[in-house]
N, C-alpha and C positions, 0 to 999 in steps of 0.2 A: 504494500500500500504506500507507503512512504517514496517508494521508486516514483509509481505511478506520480503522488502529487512532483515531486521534484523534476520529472517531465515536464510535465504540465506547466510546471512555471518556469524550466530552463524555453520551451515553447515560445511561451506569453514575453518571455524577457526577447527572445529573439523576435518574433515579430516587431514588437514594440521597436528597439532597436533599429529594424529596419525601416519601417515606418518612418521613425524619425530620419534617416537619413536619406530613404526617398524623397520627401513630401517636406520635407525645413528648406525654401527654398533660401535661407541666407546660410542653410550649413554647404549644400551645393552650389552655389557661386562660389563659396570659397574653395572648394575642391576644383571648380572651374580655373578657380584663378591662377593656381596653388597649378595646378596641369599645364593651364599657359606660360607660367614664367617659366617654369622646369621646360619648358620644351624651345623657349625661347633664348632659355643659357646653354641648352644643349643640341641649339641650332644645327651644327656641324653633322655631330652624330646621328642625329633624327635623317638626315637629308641621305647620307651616308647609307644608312640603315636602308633606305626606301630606294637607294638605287641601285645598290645590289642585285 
């Protein structure tokens, strides 16, 4: 029994979780952003990478 609840809320915590980081549109701008600089300091490579 014990299992089961602790399922169930390792579940509830992961949806939750995800949720938020779907659906918080100022936590995804920042992963936006936070992707564009990195790929914009790592110009070179990025470019490199894709013409391979």
């Amino acid at each position: 029994m014990l299992l089961t609840i602790s399922a169930r809320l390792r579940a509830q915590f992961e949806s939750d979780l995800l949720s938020f980081i779907l659906f918080d549109g100022d936590f995804a701008q920042e992963l936006i952003s936070l992707g564009r600089r990195d790929a914009q300091h790592r110009a070179d490579e990025v470019l490199s990478f894709f013409s391979e």
